[in-house]
C-alpha positions as CSV (number, residue, x, y, z in Angstrom):
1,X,21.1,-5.3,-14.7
2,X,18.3,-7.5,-14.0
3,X,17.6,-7.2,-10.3
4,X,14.2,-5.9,-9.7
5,X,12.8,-7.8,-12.4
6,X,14.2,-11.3,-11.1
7,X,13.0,-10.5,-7.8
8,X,9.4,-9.5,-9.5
9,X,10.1,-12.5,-11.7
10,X,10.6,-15.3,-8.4
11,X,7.3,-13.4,-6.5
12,X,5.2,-13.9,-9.3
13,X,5.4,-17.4,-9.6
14,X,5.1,-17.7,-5.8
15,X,2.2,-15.6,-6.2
16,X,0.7,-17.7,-9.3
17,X,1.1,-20.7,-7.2
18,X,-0.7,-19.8,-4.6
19,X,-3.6,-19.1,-7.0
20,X,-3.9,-22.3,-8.3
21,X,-4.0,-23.5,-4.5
22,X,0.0,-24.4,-3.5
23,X,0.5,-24.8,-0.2
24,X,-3.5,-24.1,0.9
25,X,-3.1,-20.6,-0.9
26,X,-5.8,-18.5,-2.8
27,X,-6.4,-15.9,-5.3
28,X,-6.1,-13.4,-1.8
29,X,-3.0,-14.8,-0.9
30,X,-1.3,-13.7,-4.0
31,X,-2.8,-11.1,-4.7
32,X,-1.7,-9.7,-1.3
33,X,1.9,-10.6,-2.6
34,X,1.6,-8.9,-6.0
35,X,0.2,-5.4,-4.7
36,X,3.1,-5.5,-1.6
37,X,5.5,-5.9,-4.7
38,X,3.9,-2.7,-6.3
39,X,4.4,-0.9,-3.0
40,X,7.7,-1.8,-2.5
41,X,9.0,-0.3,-6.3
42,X,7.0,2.5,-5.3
43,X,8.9,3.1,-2.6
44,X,12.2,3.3,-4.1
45,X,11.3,5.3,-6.7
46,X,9.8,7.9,-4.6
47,X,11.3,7.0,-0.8
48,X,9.3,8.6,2.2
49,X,6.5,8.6,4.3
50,X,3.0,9.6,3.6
51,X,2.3,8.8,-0.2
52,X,1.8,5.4,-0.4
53,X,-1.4,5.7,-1.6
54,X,-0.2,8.5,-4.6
55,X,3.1,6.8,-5.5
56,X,1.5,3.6,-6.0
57,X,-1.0,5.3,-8.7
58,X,1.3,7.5,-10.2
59,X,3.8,3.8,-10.4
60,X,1.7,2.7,-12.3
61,X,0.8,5.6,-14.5
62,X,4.1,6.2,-15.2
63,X,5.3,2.6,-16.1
64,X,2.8,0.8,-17.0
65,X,-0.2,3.6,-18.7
66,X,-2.8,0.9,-19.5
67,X,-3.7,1.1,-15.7
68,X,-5.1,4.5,-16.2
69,X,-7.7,3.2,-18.1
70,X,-11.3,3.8,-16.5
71,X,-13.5,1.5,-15.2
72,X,-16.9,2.8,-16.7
73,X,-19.3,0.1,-14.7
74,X,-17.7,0.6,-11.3
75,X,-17.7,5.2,-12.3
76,X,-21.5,4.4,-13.3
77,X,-22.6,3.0,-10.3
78,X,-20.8,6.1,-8.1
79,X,-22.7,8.5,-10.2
80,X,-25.6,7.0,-9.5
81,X,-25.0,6.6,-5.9
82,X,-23.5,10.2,-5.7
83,X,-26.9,12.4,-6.7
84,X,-25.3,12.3,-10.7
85,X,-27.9,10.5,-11.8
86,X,-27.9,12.3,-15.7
87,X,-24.1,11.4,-15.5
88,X,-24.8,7.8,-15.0
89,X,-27.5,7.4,-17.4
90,X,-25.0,9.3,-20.3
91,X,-21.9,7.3,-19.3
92,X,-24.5,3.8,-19.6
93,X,-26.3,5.0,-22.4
94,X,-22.5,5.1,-24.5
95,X,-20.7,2.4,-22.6
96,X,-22.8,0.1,-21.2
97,X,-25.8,-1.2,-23.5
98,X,-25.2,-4.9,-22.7
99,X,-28.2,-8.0,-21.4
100,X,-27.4,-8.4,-16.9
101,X,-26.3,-11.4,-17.9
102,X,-23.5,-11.0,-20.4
103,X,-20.0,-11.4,-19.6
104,X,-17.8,-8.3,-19.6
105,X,-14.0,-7.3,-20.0
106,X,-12.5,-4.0,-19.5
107,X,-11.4,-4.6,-23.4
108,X,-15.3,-4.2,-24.0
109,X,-16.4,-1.1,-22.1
110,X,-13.6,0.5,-20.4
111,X,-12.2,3.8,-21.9
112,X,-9.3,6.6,-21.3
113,X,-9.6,9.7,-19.0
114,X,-10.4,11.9,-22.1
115,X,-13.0,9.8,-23.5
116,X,-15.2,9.9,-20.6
117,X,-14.2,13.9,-20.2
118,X,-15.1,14.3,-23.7
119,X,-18.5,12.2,-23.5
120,X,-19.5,14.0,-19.6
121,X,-17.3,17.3,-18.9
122,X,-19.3,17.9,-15.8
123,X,-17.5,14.9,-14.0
124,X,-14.1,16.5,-12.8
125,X,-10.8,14.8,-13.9
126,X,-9.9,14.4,-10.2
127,X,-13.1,11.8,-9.5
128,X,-12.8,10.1,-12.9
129,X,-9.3,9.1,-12.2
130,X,-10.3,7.5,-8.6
131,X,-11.9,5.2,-11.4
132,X,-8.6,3.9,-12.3
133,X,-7.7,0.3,-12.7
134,X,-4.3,2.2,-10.9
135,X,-6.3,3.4,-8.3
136,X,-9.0,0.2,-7.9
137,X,-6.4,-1.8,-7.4
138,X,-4.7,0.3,-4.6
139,X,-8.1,0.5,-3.0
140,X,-10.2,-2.0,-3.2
141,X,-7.7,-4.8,-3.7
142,X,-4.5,-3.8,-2.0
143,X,-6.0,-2.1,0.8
144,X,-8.8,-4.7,1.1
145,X,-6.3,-7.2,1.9
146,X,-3.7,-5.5,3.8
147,X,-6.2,-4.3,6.4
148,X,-9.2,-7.0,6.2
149,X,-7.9,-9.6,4.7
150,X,-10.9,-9.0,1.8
151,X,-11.6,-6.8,-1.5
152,X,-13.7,-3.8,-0.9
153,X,-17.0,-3.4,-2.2
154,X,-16.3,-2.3,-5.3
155,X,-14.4,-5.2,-6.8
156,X,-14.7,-9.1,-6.6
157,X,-12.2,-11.9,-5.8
158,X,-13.4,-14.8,-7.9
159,X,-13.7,-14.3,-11.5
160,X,-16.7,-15.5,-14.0
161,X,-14.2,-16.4,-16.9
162,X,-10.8,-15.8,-18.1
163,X,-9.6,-13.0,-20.6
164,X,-6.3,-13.1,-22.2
165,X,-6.2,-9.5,-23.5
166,X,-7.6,-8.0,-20.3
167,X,-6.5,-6.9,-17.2
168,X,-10.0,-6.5,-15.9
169,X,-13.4,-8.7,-16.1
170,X,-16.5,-7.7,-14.6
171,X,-18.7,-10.1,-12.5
172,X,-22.7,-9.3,-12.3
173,X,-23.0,-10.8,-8.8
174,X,-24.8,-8.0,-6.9
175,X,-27.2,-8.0,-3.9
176,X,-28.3,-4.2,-5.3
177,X,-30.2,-4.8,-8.1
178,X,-29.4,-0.8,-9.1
179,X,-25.3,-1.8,-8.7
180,X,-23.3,-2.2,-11.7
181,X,-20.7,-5.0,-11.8
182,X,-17.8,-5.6,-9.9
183,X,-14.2,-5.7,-10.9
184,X,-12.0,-8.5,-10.7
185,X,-8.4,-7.6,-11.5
186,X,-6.6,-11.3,-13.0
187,X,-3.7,-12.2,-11.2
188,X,-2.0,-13.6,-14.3
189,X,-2.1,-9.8,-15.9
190,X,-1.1,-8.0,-12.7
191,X,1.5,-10.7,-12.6
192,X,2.7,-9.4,-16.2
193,X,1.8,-5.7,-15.0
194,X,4.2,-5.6,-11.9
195,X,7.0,-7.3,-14.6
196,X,6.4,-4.2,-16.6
197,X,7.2,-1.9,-14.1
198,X,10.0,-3.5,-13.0
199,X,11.7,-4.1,-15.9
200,X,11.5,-0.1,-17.1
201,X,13.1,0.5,-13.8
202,X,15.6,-2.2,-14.0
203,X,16.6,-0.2,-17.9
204,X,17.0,3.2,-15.7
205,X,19.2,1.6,-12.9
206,X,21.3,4.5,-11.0
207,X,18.5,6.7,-11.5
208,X,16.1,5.3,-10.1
209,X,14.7,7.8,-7.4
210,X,12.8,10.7,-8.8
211,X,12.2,13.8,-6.9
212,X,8.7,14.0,-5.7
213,X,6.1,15.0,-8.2
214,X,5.1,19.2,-7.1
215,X,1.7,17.3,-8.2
216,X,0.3,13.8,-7.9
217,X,-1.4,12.2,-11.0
218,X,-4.4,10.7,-8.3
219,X,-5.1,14.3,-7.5
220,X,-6.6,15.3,-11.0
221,X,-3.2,17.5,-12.5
């Protein structure tokens, strides 16, 4: 049974078409569609009130596990922001040895939860995993758009170049000359990412809803 992905399957080509500018639409127009999608397979695998923000995440850490991946420019620049300053310097000493003006994918500098643990131990797992593409796209993307109608100020809408093999790119327009570029999640690949998700659900049909986690993912367990 096929019915959550042919229902992913007819929103993301709404959602693509809107991108390429069908009927006056926008990358913020589908990407608004594409994140609601997210939300509403969260929803019915884990029903109820109050964790929209968690079961979002933990949707797409459990069914899709290239979203835990860490953004290392956008966790650089909170270090530095948040009195970490060694942190930064040791996570942009590894990661990030690269000219302002080169073009960056996540592909390129991005890395897994223990890889960063393993490299800086003093940053807890809870606040690297607020680093999440999962959790970057909940809240600077999704909520950006479902409350202003904009990304937050961590990520960017309009992208420098496309990247086949990435879900991420990185864009070096900045008004803080200390800031470390932006994210910009590619609507083709969170296209492909919400198929993902709904296709492993569609396989476990009838079994869908999962008792609440005793511990969310988001919260560093």
């Amino acid at each position: 049974m096929n019915q959550r992905s042919n229902w992913v399957s007819k929103k993301i080509e709404i959602a693509l078409n809107l991108d390429r500018g069908g009927c006056g639409g926008s990358y913020h127009d589908a990407m608004l569609i594409l994140c609601t999608v997210l939300s509403a397979l969260a929803a019915e695998v884990w029903p109820g009130v109050g964790n929209d923000h968690r079961r979002f995440v933990e949707l797409l850490k459990v069914y899709t596990p290239r979203a835990t991946i860490i953004s290392i420019p956008v966790l650089a620049w909170h270090l530095k922001n948040n009195n970490k300053a060694h942190e930064a310097e040791q996570i942009s000493q590894d990661y990030l040895k690269f000219a302002q003006t080169q073009c960056l994918t996540g592909s390129m500098v991005d890395r897994t939860e223990d890889q960063v643990l393993k490299m800086c131990g003093s940053i807890s797992m809870k606040e690297i995993r607020q680093f999440s593409y999962a959790n970057l796209l909940y809240k600077e993307v999704r909520n950006g758009y479902a409350h202003e109608y904009q990304v937050g100020k961590k990520a960017e809408s309009w992208s420098m170049f496309k990247d086949p093999d990435s879900l991420v790119t990185y864009c070096n327009r900045t008004t803080d000359p200390q800031r470390h570029r932006n994210i910009h999640f590619q609507i083709d690949q969170v296209g492909e990412l919400s198929m993902e998700v709904a296709q492993v659900i569609d396989e476990v049909v009838g079994e869908i809803e999962q008792t609440k986690p005793e511990t969310w993912w988001i919260d560093g367990f």
